[in-house]
C-alpha positions in Angstrom: 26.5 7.4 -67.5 29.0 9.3 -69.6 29.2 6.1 -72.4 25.4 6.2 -72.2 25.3 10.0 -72.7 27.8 9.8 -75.9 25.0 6.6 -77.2 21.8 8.8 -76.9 24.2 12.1 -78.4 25.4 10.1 -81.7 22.0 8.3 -81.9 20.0 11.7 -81.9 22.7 13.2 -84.7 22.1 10.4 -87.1 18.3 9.1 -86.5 16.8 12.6 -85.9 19.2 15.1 -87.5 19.7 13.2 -90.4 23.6 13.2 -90.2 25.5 10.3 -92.1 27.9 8.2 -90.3 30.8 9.8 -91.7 29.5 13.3 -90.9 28.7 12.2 -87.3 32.3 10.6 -86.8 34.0 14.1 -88.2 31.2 16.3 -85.9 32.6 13.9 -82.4 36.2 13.4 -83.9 36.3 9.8 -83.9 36.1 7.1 -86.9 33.5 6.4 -88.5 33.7 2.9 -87.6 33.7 4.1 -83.9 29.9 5.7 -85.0 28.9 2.3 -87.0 29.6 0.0 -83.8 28.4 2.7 -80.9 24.8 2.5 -83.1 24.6 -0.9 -83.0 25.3 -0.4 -79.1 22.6 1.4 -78.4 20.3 -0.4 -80.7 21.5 -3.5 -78.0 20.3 -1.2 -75.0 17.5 -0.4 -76.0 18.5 3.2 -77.0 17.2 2.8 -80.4 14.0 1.4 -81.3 13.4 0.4 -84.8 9.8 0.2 -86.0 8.5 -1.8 -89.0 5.5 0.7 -89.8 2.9 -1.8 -91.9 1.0 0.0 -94.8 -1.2 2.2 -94.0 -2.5 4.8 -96.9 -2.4 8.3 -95.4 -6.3 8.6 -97.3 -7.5 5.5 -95.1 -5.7 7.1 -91.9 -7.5 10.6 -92.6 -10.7 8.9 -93.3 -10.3 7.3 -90.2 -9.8 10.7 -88.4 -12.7 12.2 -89.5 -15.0 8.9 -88.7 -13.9 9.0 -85.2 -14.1 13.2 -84.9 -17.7 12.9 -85.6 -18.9 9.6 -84.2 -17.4 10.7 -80.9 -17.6 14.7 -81.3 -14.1 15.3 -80.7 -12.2 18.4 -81.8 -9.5 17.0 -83.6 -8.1 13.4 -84.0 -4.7 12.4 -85.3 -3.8 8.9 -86.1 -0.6 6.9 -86.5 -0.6 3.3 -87.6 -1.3 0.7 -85.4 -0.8 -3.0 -85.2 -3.6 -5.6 -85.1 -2.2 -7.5 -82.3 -3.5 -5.0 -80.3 -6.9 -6.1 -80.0 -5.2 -10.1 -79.4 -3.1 -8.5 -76.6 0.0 -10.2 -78.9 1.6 -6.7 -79.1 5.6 -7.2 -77.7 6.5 -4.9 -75.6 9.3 -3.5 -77.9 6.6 -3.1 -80.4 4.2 -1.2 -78.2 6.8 1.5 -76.7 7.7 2.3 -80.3 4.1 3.2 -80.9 4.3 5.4 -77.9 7.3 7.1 -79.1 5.4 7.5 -82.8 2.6 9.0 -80.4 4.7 11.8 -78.7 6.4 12.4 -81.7 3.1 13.8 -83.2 1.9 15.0 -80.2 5.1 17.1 -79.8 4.5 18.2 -84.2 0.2 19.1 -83.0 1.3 21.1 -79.3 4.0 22.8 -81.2 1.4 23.6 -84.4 -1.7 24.8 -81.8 0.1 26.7 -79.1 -0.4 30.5 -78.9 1.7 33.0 -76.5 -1.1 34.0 -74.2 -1.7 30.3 -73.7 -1.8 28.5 -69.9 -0.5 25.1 -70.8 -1.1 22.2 -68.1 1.1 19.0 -68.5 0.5 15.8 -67.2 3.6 13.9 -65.8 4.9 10.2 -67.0 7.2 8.8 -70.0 4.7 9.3 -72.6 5.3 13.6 -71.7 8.3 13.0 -71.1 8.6 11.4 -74.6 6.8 14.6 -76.1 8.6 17.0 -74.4 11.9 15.4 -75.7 10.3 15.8 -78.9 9.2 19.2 -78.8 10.9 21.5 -81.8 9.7 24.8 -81.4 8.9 26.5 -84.3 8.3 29.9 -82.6 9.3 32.1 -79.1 6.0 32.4 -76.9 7.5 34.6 -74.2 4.0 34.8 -72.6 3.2 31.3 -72.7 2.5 29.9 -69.0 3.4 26.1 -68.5 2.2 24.5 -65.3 2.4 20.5 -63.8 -1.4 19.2 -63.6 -0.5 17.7 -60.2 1.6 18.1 -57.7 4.9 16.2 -56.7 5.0 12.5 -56.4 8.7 11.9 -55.3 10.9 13.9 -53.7 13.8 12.4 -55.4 14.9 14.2 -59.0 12.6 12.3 -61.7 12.9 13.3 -65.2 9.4 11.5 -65.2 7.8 14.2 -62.4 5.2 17.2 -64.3 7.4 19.7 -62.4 10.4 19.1 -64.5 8.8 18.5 -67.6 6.9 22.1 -67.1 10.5 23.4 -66.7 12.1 21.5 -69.8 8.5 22.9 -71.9 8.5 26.5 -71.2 12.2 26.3 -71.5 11.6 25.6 -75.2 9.4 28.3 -76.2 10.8 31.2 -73.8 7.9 31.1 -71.8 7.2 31.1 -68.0 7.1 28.2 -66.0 4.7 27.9 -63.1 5.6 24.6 -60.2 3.2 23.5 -58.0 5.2 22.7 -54.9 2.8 20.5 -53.5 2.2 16.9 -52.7 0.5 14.9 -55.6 -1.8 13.0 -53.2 -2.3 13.8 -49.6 -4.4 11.0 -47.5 -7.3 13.1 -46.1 -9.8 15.9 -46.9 -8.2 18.4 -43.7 -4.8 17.5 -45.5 -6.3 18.9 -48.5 -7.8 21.6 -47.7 -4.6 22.5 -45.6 -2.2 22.5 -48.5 -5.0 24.5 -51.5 -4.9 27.3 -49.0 -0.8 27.6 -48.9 -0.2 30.7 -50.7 2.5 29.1 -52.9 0.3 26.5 -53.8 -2.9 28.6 -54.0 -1.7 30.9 -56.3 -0.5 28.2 -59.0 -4.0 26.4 -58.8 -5.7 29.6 -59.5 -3.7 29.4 -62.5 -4.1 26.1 -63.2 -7.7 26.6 -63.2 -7.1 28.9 -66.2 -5.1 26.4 -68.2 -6.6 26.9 -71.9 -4.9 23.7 -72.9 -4.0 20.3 -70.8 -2.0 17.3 -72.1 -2.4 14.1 -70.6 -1.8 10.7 -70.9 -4.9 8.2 -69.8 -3.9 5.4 -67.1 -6.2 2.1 -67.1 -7.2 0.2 -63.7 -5.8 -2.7 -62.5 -4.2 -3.7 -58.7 -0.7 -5.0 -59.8 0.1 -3.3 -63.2 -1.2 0.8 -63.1 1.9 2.3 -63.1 0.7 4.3 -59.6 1.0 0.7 -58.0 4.6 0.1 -59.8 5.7 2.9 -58.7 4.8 2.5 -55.1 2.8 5.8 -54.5 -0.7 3.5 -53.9 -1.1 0.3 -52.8 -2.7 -2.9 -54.7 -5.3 -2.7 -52.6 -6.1 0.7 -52.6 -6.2 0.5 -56.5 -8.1 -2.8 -56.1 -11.1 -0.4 -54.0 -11.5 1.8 -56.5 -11.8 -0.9 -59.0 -14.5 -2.7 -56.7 -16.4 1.3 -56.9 -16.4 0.8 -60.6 -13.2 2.7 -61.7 -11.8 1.7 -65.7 -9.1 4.2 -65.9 -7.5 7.6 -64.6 -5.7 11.0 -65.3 -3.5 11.9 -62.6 -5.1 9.4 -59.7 -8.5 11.1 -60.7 -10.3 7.8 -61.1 -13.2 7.3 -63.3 -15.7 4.6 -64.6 -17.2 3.6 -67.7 -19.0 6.3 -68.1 -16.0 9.1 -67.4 -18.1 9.7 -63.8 -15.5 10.4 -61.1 -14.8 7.6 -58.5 -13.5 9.2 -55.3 -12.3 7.3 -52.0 -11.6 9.2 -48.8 -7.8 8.2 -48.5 -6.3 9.5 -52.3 -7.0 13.2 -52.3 -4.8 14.2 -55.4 -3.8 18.3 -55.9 -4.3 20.0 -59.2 -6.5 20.2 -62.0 -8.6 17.5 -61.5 -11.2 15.7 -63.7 -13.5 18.4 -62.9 -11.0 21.2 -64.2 -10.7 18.7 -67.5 -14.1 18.5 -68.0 -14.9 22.6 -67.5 -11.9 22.9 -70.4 -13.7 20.5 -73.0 -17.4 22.6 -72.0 -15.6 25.8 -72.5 -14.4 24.4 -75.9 -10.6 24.9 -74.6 -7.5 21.7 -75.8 -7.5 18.8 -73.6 -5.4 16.7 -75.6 -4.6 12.9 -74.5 -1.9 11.3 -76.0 -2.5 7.4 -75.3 -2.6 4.2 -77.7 -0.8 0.6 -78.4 -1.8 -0.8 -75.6 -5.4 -3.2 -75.7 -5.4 -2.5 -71.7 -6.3 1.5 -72.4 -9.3 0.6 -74.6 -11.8 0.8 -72.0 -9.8 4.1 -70.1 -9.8 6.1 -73.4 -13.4 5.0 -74.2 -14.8 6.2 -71.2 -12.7 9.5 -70.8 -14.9 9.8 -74.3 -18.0 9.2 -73.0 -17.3 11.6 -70.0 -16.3 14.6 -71.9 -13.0 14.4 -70.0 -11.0 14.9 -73.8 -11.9 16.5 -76.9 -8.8 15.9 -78.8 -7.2 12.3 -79.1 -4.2 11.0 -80.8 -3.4 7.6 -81.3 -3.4 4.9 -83.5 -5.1 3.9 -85.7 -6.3 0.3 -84.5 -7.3 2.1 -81.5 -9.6 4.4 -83.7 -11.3 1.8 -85.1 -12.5 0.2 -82.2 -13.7 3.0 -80.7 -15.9 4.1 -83.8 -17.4 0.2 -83.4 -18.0 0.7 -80.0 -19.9 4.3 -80.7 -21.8 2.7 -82.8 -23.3 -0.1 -80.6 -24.0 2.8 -77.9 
């Protein structure tokens, strides 16, 4: 753990600070040999990710943006360049997590640009806000900035992944005032439900959530042995599999929906928070729902249907993506 830490420490100096080798090895007092060989280390584990980004003109990327703003009437759109294995499903996995991490870096650049200090910020939990939060550089103190989980708690075990500790690291950031919701994610009926709104703890924070003026999310796609709520082990195959069989493409927080963004419920996932309702009030209301999601040909459908619902008004992603959601807008 400790070698790991000292990886990810020198790593962050020279990719993201900028530092050379030789002023890395003088800032940790070792050689700057030492510095050369623990990089290449963590480029071995995985630590480092290096990207070959293809061509892409910025004019072509903005022109983009704009054809997607108005062919799906979103608020904003911001792009990153893509890779046309995506469609094929030929993306490797290496190449695909790098585009994530490209993702929440902009993400983290847009939040930081658009957040005010009487904002109510909602945050989705997962390594894609993990990612953003990491790369979150505040460029301002917003003491009266409110930062709450969209969901409750889905492990009881410490998770660097869980929306309760990312709320924590993000208001921690800006100054601002951090809000948990000390409830179960998903509860299995609707008495359980109802039981756990009503604690005052947990009421309290949903009344606040219910104010949230802007939500970050990731969008999750439907399928019974890869959605990452099925890897994880906090639904079943066959539970997933149900709600597949009702018509469910994708979901935000184990709020399922189909291809047209409609909600698909079942009577044993009763999830506590926001809710796709609470998303789709923000977008009518003209509030920031941003999604952060991309690289990945099995979130095509998910992202085009959270479009078609009205669940997002503000998507950023890449650029390949973009692109076959503008031909799919215009076949509708």
């Amino acid at each position: 753990m400790r070698d790991d830490l000292l990886l990810f420490e020198i790593a962050k100096l020279h990719f993201e600070q900028g530092l050379s080798q030789g002023e890395v090895a003088h800032r940790k007092g070792i050689s700057r040999a030492t510095v050369n060989r623990l990089l290449q280390i963590a480029r071995d584990r995985g630590i480092v990710r290096i990207l070959v980004v293809p061509k892409v003109e910025h004019a072509y990327l903005h022109a983009v943006e704009i054809e997607l703003k108005e062919a799906c009437g979103l608020r904003d759109v911001l792009l990153v360049p893509g890779r046309e294995g995506l469609l094929s499903g030929t993306l490797s996995a290496n190449v695909q997590e790098a585009l994530v991490e490209r993702l929440a870096f902009m993400a983290a650049h847009y939040l930081d640009s658009c957040l005010n200090d009487d904002d109510v910020l909602c945050v989705n939990w997962g390594r894609v806000m993990r990612s953003v939060a990491d790369n979150l550089r505040p460029s301002k103190t917003l003491s009266g900035l409110q930062v709450l989980p969209m969901l409750g708690n889905l492990s009881a075990q410490p998770d660097t992944f869980e929306a309760n500790v990312l709320v924590q690291d993000v208001a921690s950031a800006y100054g601002g005032e951090v809000n948990w919701l000390v409830a179960p994610a998903i509860v299995r009926n609707l008495q359980q439900q109802e039981m756990v709104r009503e604690l005052p703890l947990v009421k309290d924070t949903l009344r606040l959530i219910q104010q949230a003026t802007v939500a970050m999310t990731t969008i999750g796609f439907a399928d019974a042995n890869l959605s990452t709520v099925v890897k994880r082990g906090w639904l079943a195959s066959q539970e997933v599999q149900r709600l597949i069989d009702r018509g469910a493409v994708g979901e935000i927080c184990s709020w399922w929906f189909d291809m047209n963004g409609k909600e698909v419920r079942d009577d044993k996932i009763y999830p506590i928070g926001l809710g796709l309702a609470g998303l789709k009030r923000m977008v009518a209301e003209d509030k920031r729902v941003i999604a952060v999601v991309g690289g990945d040909g099995h979130r095509l459908a998910p992202i085009r249907a959270a479009l078609q619902g009205k669940i997002i008004n503000i998507l950023i992603t890449d650029h390949i993506t973009a692109r076959y959601l503008i031909e799919q807008a215009a076949k509708s």
